[in-house]
matplotlib code that plots the C-alpha trace (Angstrom):
import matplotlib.pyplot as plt

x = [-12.9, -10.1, -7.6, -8.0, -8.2, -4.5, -3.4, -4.3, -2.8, 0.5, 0.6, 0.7, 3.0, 5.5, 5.1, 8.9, 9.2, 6.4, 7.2, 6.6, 9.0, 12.0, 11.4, 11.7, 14.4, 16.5, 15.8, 17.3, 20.4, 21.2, 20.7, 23.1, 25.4, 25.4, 26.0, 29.2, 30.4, 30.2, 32.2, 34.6, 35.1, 35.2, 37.9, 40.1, 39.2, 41.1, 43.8, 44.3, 44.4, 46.4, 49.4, 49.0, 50.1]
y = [6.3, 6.6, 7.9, 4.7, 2.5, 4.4, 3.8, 0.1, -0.7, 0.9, -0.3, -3.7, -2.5, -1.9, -4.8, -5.5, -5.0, -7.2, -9.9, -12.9, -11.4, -10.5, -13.8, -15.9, -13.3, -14.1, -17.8, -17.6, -15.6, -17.9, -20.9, -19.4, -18.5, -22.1, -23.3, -20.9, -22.1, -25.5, -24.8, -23.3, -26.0, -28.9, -26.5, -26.5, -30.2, -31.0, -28.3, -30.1, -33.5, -32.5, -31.4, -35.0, -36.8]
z = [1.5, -1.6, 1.5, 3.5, 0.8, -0.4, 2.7, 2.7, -0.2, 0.9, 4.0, 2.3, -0.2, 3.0, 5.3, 4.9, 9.0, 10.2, 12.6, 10.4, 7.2, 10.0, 11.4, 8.3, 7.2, 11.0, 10.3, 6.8, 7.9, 10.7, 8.2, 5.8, 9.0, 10.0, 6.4, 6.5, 9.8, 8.8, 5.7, 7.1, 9.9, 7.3, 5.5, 8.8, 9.4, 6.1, 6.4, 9.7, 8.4, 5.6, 8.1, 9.8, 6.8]

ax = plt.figure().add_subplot(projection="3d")
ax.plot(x, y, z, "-o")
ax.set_aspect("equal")
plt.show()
């Protein structure tokens, strides 16, 4: 009984690769990733504009 229980509690001590905590994890890379990209397009945007006048 104290060996499964041990084993329990660390299994839910290591649930880092379960499918819902890589999911949100993927969701908040690719949000951060999109947040870049957009960045850097508003940067080359104004670069670009900035050539024009």
């Amino acid at each position: 009984m104290v060996v499964s229980l041990t084993r329990m509690l660390q299994s839910f001590g290591q649930a880092q690769d379960d499918l819902p905590t890589l999911a949100a994890k993927n969701a908040q890379e690719m949000s951060v990733n999109h947040e870049q990209d957009a960045a850097a397009r508003v940067i080359a945007i104004t670069q670009y504009m900035s050539v024009l006048h």
